[in-house]
N, C-alpha and C positions, 0 to 999 in steps of 0.2 A: 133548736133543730140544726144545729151549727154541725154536729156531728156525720145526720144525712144529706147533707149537702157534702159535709169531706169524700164519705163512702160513694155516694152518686157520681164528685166530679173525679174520683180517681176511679172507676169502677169504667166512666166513658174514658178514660184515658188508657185502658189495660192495665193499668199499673197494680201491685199486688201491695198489702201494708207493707210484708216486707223492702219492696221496692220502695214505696215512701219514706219509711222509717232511714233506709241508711241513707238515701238521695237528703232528707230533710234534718237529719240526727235530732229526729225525733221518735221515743221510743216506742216498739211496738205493740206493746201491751198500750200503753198511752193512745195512742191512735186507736186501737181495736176499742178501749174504754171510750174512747169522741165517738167513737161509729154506734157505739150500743149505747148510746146515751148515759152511759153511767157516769162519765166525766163530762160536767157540763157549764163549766166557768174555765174555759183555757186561757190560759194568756196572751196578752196580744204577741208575744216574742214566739209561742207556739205558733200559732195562725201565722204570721206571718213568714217562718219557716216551712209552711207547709205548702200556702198557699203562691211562696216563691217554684217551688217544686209543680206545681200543679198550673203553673202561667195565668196567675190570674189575682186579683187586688183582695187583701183582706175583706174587703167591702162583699167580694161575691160567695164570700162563705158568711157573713153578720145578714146579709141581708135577703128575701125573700124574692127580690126582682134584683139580680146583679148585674152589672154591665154586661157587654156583649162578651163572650167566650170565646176563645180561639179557635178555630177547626181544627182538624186533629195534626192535616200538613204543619200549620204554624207554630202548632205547638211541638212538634219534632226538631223544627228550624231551630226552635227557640231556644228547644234542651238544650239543644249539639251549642250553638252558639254561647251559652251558657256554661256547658263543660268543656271549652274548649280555653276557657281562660280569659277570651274577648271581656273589656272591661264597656261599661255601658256607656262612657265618652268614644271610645273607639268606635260604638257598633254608630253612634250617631255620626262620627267624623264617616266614617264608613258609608252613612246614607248621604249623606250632605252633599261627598265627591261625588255620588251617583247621580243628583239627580242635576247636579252643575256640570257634569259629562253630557251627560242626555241634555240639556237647554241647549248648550252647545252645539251640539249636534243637529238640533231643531234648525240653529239659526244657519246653520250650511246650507 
């Protein structure tokens, strides 16, 4: 069922195959075959191209109950932060300062 979980969680995101396929450079007849279950052993290096695309852990497309999902604001955040070239040390260096600004700030 790996497949309607892909189509469900891009289906809540607006996103169309074709918008998955070029965001994930995964093809879309491939994708359209995971949605209709006709491809039904994908590789981990697919899923996890897709489900980079889609903000959320391999695990939530393998599994039947998957972590918590991002609202749709955060996953907007996410994109833009993601195609913006922010490398994922920077996005942490980035929260790090924020939240030792605001401590800071407390102790005034």
């Amino acid at each position: 069922m790996i497949g309607y979980r892909v189509k469900s969680l891009r289906e809540e995101r607006k996103m169309s195959i074709s918008e998955l396929s070029s965001k994930s450079g995964v093809a879309k007849s491939y994708i359209s075959s995971l949605e209709r279950n006709l491809q039904t052993n994908p590789t981990i290096l697919v899923l996890e191209k897709i489900a980079r695309i889609l903000c959320i852990k391999v695990d939530a497309l393998l599994h039947e109950q998957p972590d918590k999902i991002m609202d749709e604001e955060w996953l907007k955040i996410m994109q833009d932060v993601m195609g913006s070239g922010i490398s994922k040390e920077e996005m942490r260096e980035f929260i790090q300062d924020r939240k030792l600004m605001s401590l800071r700030i407390e102790q005034l």
